[in-house]
C-alpha positions as CSV (number, residue, x, y, z in Angstrom):
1,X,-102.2,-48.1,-176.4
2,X,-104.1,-51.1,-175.4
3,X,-108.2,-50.2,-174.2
4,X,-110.8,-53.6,-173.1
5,X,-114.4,-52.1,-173.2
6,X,-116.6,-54.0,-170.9
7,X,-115.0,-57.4,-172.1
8,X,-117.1,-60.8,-170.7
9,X,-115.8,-64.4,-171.7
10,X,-117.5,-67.5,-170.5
11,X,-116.9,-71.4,-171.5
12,X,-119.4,-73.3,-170.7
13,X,-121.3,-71.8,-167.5
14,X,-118.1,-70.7,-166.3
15,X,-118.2,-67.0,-166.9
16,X,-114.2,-66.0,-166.4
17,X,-114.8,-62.5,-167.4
18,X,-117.7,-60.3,-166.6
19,X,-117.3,-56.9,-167.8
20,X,-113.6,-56.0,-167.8
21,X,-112.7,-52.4,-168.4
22,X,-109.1,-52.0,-168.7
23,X,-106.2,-49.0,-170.3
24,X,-103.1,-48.7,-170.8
25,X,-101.2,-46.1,-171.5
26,X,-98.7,-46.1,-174.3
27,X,-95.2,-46.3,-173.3
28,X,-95.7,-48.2,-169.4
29,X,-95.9,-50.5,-168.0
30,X,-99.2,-52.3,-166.4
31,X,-98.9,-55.5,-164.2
32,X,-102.3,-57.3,-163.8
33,X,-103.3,-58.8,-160.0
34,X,-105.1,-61.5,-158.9
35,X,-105.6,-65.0,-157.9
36,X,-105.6,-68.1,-159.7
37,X,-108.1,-68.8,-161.7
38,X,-109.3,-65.1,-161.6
39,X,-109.3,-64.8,-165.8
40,X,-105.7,-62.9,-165.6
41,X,-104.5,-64.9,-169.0
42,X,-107.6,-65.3,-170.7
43,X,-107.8,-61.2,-170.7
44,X,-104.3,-61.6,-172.1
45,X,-105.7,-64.3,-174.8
46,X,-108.2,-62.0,-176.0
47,X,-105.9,-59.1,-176.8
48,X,-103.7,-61.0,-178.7
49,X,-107.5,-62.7,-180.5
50,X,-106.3,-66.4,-179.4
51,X,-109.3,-66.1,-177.3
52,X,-112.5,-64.1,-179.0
53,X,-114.9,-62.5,-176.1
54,X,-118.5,-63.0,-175.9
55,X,-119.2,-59.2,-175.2
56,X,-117.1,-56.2,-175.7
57,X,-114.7,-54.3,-177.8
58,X,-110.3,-54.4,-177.5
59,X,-108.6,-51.5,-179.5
60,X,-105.1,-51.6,-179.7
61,X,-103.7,-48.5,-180.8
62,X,-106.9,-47.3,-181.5
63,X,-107.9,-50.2,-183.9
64,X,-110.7,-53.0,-182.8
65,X,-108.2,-56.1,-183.0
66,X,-111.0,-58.0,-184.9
67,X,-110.4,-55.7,-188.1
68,X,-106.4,-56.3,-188.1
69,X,-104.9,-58.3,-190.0
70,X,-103.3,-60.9,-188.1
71,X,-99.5,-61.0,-189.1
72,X,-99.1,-57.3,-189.1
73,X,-101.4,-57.0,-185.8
74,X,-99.0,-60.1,-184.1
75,X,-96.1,-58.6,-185.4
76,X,-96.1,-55.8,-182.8
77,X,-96.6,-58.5,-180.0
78,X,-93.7,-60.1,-177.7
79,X,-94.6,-62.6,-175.5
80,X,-92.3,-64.1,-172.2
81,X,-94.6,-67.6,-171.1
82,X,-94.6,-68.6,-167.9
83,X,-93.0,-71.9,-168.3
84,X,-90.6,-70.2,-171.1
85,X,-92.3,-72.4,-174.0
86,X,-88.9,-73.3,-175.6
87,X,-88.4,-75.8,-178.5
88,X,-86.8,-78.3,-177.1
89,X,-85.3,-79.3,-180.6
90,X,-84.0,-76.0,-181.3
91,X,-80.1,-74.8,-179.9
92,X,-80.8,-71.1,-178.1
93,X,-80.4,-68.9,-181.1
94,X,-82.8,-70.7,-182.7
95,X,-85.2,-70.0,-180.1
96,X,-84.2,-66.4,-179.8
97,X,-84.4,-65.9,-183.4
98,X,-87.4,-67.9,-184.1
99,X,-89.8,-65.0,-185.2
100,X,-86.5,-63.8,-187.4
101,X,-86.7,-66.7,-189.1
102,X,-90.0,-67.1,-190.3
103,X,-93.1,-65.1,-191.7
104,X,-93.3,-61.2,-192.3
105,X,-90.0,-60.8,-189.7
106,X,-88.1,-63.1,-191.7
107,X,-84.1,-61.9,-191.6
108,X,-81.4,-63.7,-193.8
109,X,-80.4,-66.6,-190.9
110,X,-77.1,-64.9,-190.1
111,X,-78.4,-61.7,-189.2
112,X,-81.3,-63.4,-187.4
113,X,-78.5,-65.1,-185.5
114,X,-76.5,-62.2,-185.1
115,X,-79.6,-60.6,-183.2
116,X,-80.5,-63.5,-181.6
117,X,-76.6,-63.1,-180.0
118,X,-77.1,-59.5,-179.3
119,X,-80.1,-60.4,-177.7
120,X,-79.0,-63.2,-175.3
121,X,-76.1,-60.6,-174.3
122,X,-78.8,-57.8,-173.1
123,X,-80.5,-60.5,-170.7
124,X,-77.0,-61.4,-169.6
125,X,-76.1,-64.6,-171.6
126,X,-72.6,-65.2,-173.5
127,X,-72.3,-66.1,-177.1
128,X,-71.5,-69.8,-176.2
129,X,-74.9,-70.3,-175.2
130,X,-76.4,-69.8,-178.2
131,X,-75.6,-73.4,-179.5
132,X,-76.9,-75.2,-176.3
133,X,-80.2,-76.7,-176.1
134,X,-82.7,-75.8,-173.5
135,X,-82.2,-78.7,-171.5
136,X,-78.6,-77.8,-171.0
137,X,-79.6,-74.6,-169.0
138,X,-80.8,-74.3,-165.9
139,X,-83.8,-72.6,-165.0
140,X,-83.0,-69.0,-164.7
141,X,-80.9,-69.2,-168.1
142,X,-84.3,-70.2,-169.5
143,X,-85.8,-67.8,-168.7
144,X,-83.6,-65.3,-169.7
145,X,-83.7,-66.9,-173.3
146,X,-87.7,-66.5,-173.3
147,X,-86.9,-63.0,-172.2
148,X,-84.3,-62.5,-175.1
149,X,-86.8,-64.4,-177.5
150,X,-89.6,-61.8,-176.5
151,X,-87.9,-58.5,-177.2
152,X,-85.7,-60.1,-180.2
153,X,-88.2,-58.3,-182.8
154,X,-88.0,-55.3,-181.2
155,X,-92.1,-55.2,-180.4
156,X,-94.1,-52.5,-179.5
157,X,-95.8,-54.3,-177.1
158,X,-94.9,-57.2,-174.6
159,X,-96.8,-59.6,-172.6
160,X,-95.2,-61.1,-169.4
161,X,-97.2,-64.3,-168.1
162,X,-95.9,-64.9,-164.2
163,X,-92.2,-63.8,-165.2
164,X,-90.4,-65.2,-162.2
165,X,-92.5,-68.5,-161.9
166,X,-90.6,-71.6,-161.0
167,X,-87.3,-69.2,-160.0
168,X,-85.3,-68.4,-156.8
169,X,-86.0,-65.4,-154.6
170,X,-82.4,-63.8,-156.0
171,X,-82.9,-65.5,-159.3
172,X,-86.7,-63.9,-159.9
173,X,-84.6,-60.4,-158.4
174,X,-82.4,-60.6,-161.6
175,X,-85.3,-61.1,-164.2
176,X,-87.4,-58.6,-162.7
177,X,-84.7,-55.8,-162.7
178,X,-84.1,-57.2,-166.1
179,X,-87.7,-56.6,-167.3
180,X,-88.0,-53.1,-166.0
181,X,-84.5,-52.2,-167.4
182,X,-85.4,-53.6,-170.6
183,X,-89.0,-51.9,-170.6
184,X,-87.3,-48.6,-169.9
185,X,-85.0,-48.6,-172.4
186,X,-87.2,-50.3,-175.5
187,X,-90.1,-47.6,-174.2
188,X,-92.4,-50.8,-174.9
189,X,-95.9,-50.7,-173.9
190,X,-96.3,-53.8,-171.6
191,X,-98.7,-56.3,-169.2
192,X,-97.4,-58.5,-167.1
193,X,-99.4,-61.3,-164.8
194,X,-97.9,-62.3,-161.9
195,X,-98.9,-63.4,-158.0
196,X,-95.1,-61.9,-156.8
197,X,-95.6,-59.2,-155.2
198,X,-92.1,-58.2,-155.3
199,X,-92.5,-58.4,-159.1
200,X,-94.9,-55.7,-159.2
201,X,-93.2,-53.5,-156.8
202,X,-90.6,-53.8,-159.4
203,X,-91.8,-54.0,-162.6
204,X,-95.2,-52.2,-162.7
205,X,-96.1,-48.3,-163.2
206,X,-99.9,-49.1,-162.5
207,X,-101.7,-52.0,-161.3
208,X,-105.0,-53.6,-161.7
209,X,-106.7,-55.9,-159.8
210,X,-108.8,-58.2,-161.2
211,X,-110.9,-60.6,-159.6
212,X,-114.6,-62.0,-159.8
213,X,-114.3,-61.1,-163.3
214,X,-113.8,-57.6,-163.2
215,X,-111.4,-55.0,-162.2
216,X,-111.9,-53.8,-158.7
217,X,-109.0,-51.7,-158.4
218,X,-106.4,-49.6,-161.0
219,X,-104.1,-46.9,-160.2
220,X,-100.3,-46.1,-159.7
221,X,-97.8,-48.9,-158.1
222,X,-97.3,-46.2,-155.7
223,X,-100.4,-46.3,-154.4
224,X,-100.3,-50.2,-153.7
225,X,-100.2,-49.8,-149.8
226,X,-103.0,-47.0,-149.2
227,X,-105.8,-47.8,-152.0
228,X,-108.5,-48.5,-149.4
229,X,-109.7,-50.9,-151.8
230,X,-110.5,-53.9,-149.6
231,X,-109.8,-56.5,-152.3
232,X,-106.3,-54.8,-153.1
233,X,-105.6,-54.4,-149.2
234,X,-106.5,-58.0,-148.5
235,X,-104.2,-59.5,-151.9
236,X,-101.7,-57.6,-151.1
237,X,-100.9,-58.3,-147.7
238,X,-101.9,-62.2,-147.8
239,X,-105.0,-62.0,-145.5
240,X,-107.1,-64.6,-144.9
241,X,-109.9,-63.2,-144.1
242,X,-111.6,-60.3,-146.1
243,X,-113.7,-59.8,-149.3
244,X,-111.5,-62.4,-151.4
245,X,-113.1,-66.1,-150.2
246,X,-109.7,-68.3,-149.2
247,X,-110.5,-71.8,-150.0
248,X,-110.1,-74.1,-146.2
């Protein structure tokens, strides 16, 4: 569903990505490792074309995303930000239903609302919410509107960006059963970027490990604790010392 070919991206003499080879399958769901800083959301930038690589070729479905054209191609796109990214101005629905309400999606506003409703149930959210504002909610109910907001178009294809960011041990529990529930049940082909570990225990069928600008590691969740990749090993279980450099 989703190929990088040898993919570099630099900005300035920075050079974030240095040949990243990447697939996945249609249908499951990849999470994407690494530190901070490692080039884990530009990778994600430059699928979507917000970010346009100095070397290399992204097919999504088969097609180089530089031929698409741009509404269709970002109509099969969800998208859960790590901070949530919700209009402030907007009550909930709104925010659930803001890709309903506008553009090639567009839905008459009380069916988009309708959905939005729907929606805000399947993360776990009662119909009263949906005429708060965002700063009415707490931070876990956030969340679970950006959640709602990502799958409201029903996409092929959804990006997570550190899901459980900012949230409890039991409340980041509760998004990331949600997200591999609603994964499963949508079939949706997905990425997710996150430093939890727990998270991709949860959420991820394979994992890749980027860092230094390339993949070093990709293979089944299951195989997490006995890759004999030194990189992987050394992430995984939080060591100091190894190939990764720890900044003293």
């Amino acid at each position: 569903m989703i190929e990088l070919r040898d993919i570099h991206k630099s900005f300035g003499s920075k050079h974030v990505l240095r040949g990243v080879d990447l697939h996945v399958e249609k249908g499951t769901s990849m999470v994407v490792i690494g530190g901070s800083g490692t080039g884990k959301s530009v990778t994600i930038r430059t699928v979507l074309g917000l970010v346009r690589p100095d070397r290399g070729q992204i097919l999504v479905d088969g097609q180089d995303v530089t031929l698409a054209d741009r509404d269709s191609f970002l109509a099969r796109f969800g998208m859960l930000f790590q901070a949530g990214a919700l209009f402030d101005s907007m009550p909930v629905w709104q925010n659930v239903a803001f890709r309903l309400l506008r553009g090639s999606l567009r839905r008459p506003r009380e069916e988009a609302r309708a959905i939005a409703i729907e929606k805000l149930r399947r993360v776990g959210l009662k119909p009263d919410v949906a005429e708060l504002y965002p700063a009415e909610l707490s931070g876990g109910m956030q969340k679970r509107v950006a959640l709602a907001r990502a799958i409201a178009a029903e996409p092929e294809i959804i990006f997570f960006d550190e899901p459980t960011a900012g949230l409890d041990p039991i409340m980041s529990g509760v998004i990331n059963d949600l997200i591999r529930e609603i994964v499963t049940d949508m079939g949706a082909t997905t990425i997710t970027i996150t430093h939890d570990m727990t998270s991709v225990r949860t959420i991820a069928d394979n994992v890749a490990m980027l860092h230094d600008g390339i993949i070093q590691w990709t293979g089944p969740v299951s195989r997490l604790d006995h890759s004999g990749n030194p990189y992987l090993d050394q992430f995984v279980h939080g060591r100091a010392d190894g190939p990764i450099e720890a900044i003293r």
